[in-house]
N, C-alpha and C positions, 0 to 999 in steps of 0.2 A: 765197566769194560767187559764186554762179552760174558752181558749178566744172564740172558735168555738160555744158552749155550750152558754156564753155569748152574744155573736151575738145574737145567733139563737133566743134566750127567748127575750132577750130587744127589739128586732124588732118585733116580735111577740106581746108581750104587752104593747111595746109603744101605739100603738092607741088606746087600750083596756082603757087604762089611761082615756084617754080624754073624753071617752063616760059618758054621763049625764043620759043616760038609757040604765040598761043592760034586754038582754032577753034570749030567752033560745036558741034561735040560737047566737046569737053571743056570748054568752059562750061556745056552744058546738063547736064552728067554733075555736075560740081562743083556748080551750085543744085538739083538736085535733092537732092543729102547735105544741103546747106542749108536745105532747105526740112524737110524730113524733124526735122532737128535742131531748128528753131524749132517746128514742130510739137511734138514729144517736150517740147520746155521750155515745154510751154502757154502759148504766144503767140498772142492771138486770129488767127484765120482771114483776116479780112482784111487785116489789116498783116503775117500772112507773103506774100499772095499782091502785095500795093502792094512791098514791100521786096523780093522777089522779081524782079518785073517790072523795079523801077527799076535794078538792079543789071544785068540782062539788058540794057535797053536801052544802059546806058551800056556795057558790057563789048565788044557788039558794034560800039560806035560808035569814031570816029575818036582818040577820049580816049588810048583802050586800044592801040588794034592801029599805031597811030602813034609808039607808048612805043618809044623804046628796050631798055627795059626790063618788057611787055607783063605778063608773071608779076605784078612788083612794082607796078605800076599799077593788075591787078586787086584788087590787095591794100589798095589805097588806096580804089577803088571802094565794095569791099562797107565798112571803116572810115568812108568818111565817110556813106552810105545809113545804117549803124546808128546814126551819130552823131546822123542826121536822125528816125529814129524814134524812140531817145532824147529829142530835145526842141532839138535845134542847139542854139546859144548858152545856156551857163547863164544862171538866171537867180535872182536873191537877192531876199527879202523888200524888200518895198517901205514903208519908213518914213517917206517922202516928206509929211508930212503935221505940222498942227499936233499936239503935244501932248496927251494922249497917244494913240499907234495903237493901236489896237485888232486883235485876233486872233484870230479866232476859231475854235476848232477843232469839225469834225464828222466824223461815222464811227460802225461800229456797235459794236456792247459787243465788251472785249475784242483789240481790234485795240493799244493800247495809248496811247490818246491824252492820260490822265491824265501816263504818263511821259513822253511825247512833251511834253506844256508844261513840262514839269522841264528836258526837254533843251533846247528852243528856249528859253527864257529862261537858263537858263545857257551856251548859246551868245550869245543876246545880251549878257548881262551882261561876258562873258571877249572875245570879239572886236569884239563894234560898243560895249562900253562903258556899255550902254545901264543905268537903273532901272526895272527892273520888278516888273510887279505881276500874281499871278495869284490867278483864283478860279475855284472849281470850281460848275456851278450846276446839277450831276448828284444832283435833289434823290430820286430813286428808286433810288441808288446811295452811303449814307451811306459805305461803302470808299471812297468815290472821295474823300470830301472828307475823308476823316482820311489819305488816302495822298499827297494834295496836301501839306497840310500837312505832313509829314513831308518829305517829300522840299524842298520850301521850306526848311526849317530844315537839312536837311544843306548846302543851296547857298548859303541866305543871302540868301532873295528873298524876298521880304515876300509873304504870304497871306492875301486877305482873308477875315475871318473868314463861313465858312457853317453852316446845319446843316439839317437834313432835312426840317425843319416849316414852311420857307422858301417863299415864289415864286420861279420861276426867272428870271421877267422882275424881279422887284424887288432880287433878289439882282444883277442883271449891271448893271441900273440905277444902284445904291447904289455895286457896284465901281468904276463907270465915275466918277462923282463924287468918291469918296475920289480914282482917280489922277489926277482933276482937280486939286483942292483941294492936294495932296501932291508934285506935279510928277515926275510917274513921266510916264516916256519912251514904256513901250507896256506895257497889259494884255492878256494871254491871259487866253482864257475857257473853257474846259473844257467842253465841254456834255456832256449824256448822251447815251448810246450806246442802242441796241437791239440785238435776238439777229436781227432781220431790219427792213426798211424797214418800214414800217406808218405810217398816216394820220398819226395823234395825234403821230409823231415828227417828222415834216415840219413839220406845220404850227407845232409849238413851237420849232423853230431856225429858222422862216424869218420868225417874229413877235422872236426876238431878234436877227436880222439887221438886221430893218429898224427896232428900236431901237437899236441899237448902231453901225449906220453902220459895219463893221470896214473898214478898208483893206486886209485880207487872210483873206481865208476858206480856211483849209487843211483836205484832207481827210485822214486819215489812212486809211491802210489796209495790213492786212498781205499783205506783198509774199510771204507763202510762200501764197497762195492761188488765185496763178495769175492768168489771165485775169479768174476772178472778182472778182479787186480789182477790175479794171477797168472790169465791167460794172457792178457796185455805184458805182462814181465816177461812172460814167453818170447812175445813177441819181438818186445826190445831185445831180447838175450840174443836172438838166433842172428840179429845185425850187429851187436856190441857186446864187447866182453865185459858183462858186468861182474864186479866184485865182491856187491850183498842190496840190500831193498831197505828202505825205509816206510814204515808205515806211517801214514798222518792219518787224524783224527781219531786216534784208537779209542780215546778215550768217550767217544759217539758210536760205536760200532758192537751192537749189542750179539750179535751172530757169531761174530770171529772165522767167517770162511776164508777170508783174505789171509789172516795169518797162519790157516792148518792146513793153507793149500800150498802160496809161494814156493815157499823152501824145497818140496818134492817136484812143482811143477817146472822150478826153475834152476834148480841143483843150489841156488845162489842163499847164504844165510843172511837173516831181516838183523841188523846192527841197528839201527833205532826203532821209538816208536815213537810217534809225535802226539803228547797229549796237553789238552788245552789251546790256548790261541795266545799267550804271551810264549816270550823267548825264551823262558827259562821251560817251557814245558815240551823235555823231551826225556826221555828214558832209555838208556843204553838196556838193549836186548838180551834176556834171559831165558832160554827154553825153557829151563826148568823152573823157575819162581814162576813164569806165567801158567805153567803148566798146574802148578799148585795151586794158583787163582782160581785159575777156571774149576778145579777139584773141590773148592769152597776151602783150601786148606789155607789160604792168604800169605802175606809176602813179608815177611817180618823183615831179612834182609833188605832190600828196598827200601820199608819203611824207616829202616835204621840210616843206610845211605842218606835219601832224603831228608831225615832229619837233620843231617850233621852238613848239607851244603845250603839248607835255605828258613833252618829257625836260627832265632838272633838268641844265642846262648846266654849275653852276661843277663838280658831280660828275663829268660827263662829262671836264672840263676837265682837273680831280682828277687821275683815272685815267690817263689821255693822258699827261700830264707823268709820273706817276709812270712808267707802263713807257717811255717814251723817256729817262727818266734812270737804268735800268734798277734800281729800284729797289723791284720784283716789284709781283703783283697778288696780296693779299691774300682769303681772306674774305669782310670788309666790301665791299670793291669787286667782288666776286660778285656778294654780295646785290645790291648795286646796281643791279647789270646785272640782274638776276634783274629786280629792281620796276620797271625802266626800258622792260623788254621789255612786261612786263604792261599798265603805261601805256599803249603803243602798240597794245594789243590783242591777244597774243603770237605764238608764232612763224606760226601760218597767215597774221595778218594781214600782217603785215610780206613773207613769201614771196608773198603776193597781187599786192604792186603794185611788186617788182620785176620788173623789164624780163627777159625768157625763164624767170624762175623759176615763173611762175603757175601751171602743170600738178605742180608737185609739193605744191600744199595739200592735194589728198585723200590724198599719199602721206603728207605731215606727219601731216593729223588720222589716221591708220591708225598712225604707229607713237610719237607723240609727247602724252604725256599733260600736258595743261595745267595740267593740277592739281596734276600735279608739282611745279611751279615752284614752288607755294603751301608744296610739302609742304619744300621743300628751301628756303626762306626761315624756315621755322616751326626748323628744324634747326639751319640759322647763330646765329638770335638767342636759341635756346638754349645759345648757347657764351660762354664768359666774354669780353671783349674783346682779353684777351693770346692765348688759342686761332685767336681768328679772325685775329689778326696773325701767329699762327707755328703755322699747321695742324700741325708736327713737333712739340710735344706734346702733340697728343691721343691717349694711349692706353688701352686696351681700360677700363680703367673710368673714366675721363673717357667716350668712347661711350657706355660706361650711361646714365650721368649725362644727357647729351646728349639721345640718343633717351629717354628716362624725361623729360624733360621738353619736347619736343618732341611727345608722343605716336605716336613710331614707334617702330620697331627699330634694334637696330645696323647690320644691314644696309642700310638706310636711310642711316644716319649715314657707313657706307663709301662710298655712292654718292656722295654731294654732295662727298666728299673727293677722289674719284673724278674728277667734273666737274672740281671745282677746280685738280685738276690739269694735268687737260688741259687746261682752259682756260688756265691758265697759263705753258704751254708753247707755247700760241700768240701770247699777250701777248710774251715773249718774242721769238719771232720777229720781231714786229712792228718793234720799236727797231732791228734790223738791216740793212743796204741790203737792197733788194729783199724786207722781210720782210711786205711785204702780199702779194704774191704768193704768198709760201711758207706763211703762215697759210691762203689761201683753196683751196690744193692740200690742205693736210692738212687740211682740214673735208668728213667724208664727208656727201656728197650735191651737194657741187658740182661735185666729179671726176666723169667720166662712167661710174667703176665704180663711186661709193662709195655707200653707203646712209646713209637718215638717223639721226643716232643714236636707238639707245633711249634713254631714261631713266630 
C-alpha cells in the first residue's frame, strides 16, 4: 500500500534522522525530496504546498532545534503534519441514533460501492454486532442488485428484495420501513453510480437523502485515481452533506494521492479503507498508523487487531503446544499456516505493517507468487491424511497421485515438501532456548544478506 510514496519519503528522511544538527539548508534540501515525492504520488497541489510549509515552520522553530535529539524530532514533525493531513484523530461511523441508521452510500459507477455495503455491513455485523439490512436502489444497474444479493447470502445479512422496474425513491422508502417494522440496527442503501457527475444523478441521491434522513452519508471512491478522487468528493460534497469517504482498492494504490488529498480537499474524514476483493477486506481508518506505514515505521496495532478477528486461535494454539513438546510440525499444520497467512491478507500485507520491514513489499510482490499459496494448499489436501502426518511416505507414485489430483506436477508436489521442510526445521528450532532468535536468522530476507524466498 502506497509503497512508491513509501520509498520515496524513508529514503529521503532516513539520513535526515541521523543528523545531530539541523540547518536551514539541509531542511530546505530534505522538503524539497518531499515535496517532489508528494507531488509524483499525485497529491493535490495545495495540500503538498500547506504540508510543506507547516513542516518548514515547525522544523525551523524552537520544537526542533531545542531537541536533544533534533534528527529524531524532525522525524516526529513531518509524522505528526502527515498525521494532520490524513485526518488526525480517527474517526468510526456514527450510530448514535434511534433505530435503525441509515447509510447511505454515493460515488460514481464502478469505484466499488455495491462491495463496499457487503464489507461495512459485515464489518458491522462481526465487530459492532449490529443487524443489518441492505438494499440496492441502483434501478439502471440490475448487476448491482443481483450482486447485492449474492454477496448478502455469502455473509448472512438479509437483502431487501429489489428489481429493475422499481422506484428508487419507493424502493429506499419500503427498505426503510421493513427495518423499521423488523428491528434492524442500521440499513445501507446502495444507490447508483454514474461514468461521470451529471444533473439527473445529483438530483436523485439528494431527493433520497432528504427522504431518508441517513446518519451517515459515505462516499466511496477509488483511492487508485489519485487526486481525482478527491476533486470528485468535492464535487459530491458541494451537493450532499457527506459525513466521511471510503477508499477502495487501497491496497492497489501504490501513490497514496487519494488519501493525502480527501480529507483537506473535502473537510470530510476517510472511515474505511477497502483492501482486497473478499468481504472481510476492509480496514477502519487510522491517520496515524497509516501515517507510520508510509514512514516505513509499520502498524503493529493493526496487525495485532487483525490478528485477533480473522486467525483461528485454538489452531494457532494446536501448533504451539505441538512444537514445544517437540512433537514436529506436520502437513496439516502447514496448510494451516498456509490459510492463516491468507486470512491476513498474505505475505505483502503482513510485511506492510511490521515495524522496518515495510520497504521490502515491493521486493515481496517481485519475487513472491500469492497464488502459490493456493497452489501448494490444493497440493496438501490432495494427500491422504496418514501422508500429510508422515511426508516420508510419499513416494514418486504417491506424487503422481498427488499432483494428478491437485491439477499440477510432480515438481510442484516436490516444492511444498520442500517448504515443509524447511519450515520445519524452523519449528524445531523454536522449542529450544533461544530458538526464536535462531529461526528469525535462518529466514532469508531478514538477515541483511538474505533474499526473500522463491516459491
Amino acid at each position: 500500500m502506497f509503497n512508491s510514496l513509501s520509498e520515496r519519503l524513508s529514503k529521503t528522511l532516513q539520513s535526515m534522522g541521523k543528523k545531530a544538527r539541523l540547518t536551514e539548508d539541509n531542511i530546505a534540501s530534505t522538503l524539497k525530496e518531499v515535496r517532489k515525492a508528494l507531488v509524483e504520488a499525485d497529491v493535490a497541489l495545495p495540500v503538498v504546498k500547506q504540508f510543506v510549509s507547516q513542516v518548514r515552520t515547525r522544523a525551523l522553530g524552537r520544537e526542533v532545534r531545542a531537541s536533544l535529539t533534533p534528527g529524531q524530532q524532525f522525524l516526529k514533525v513531518v509524522q505528526s503534519e502527515l498525521e494532520a493531513v490524513l485526518g488526525g484523530p480517527s474517526e468510526s461511523l456514527n450510530l448514535a441514533q434511534r433505530p435503525p441508521a441509515v447509510i447511505l452510500l454515493a460515488g460514481l459507477q464502478g469505484v466499488g460501492k455495491t462491495t463496499t455495503a457487503a464489507k461495512i455491513s459485515n464489518f458491522l455485523k462481526n465487530r459492532e454486532k449490529k443487524k443489518v439490512l441492505m438494499v440496492s436502489v441502483d434501478v439502471y444497474r440490475p448487476a448491482a442488485m443481483e450482486q447485492l444479493a449474492t454477496l448478502g447470502s455469502q455473509i448472512q445479512i438479509d437483502v431487501y428484495p429489489s428489481t429493475a422496474d422499481q422506484d428508487p425513491m419507493t424502493l429506499a422508502k419500503n427498505a426503510l420501513q421493513k427495518a423499521e417494522a423488523a428491528a434492524y440496527d442500521v440499513l445501507i442503501v446502495d444507490t447508483a453510480g454514474r461514468l461521470g457527475i451529471d444533473e439527473v444523478m445529483m438530483k436523485e441521491i439528494s431527493g433520497l437523502h432528504k427522504a431518508l434522513s441517513p446518519i451517515e452519508t459515505l462516499f466511496i471512491v477509488d483511492s487508485m485515481t489519485g487526486q481525482d478522487a478527491a476533486n470528485t468528493a468535492k464535487a459530491f460534497s458541494d451537493v450532499l452533506p457527506l459525513t466521511g469517504v471510503v477508499l477502495t482498492k487501497a491496497d492497489g494504490d501504490a501513490r497514496g494521492g487519494a488519501a493525502l488529498s480527501v480529507k483537506s480537499i473535502t473537510g470530510q474524514p476517510i472511515k474505511f479503507m477497502g483492501v482486497g476483493e473478499t468481504v472481510d477486506g476492509l480496514e477502519a481508518f487510522h491517520p496515524d498508523r497509516l501515517a507510520s506505514r508510509i514512514l516505513g515505521m509499520g502498524d503493529i496495532l493493526s496487525l495485532i487487531e487483525e490478528a485477533e478477528q480473522k486467525l483461528d486461535k485454538e489452531k494457532a494454539e494446536k501448533v504451539a503446544k505441538k512444537v514445544l513438546k517437540g512433537k514436529g510440525f506436520d502437513l496439516g499444520d502447514f496448510r494451516d499456516q498456509l490459510q492463516q497467512m491468507r486470512n491476513m491478507g498474505g505475505m505483502k500485507a503482513l510485511v506492510d505493517k511490521i515495524p522496518g520491514m515495510g520497504q521490502m513489499g515491493a521486493q515481496i510482490q517481485n519475487q513472491v507468487d500469492e497464488k502459490q499459496f493456493t497452489r501448494m494448499e490444493a497440493v496438501i489436501n490432495s494427500m491422504t491424511p496418514v501422508e500429510r502426518r508422515d511426508p516420508d511416505l510419499i513416494n514418486g507414485s504417491r506424487k503422481k497421485r498427488i499432483a494428478a489430483g491437485s491439477g499440477n506436477d510432480v515438481q510442484e508436489v516436490n516444492k511444498v515438501l520442500k517448504q515443509h521442510k524447511q519450515m520445519s526445521k524452523m519449528m524445531k528450532k523454536v522449542g529450544k532456548k533461544g530458538g526464536m532468535q535462531k529461526m528469525l536468522r535462518g529466514i532469508p530476507g531478514i538477515t541483511p544478506t538474505g533474499g526473500m524466498p522463491r516459491l
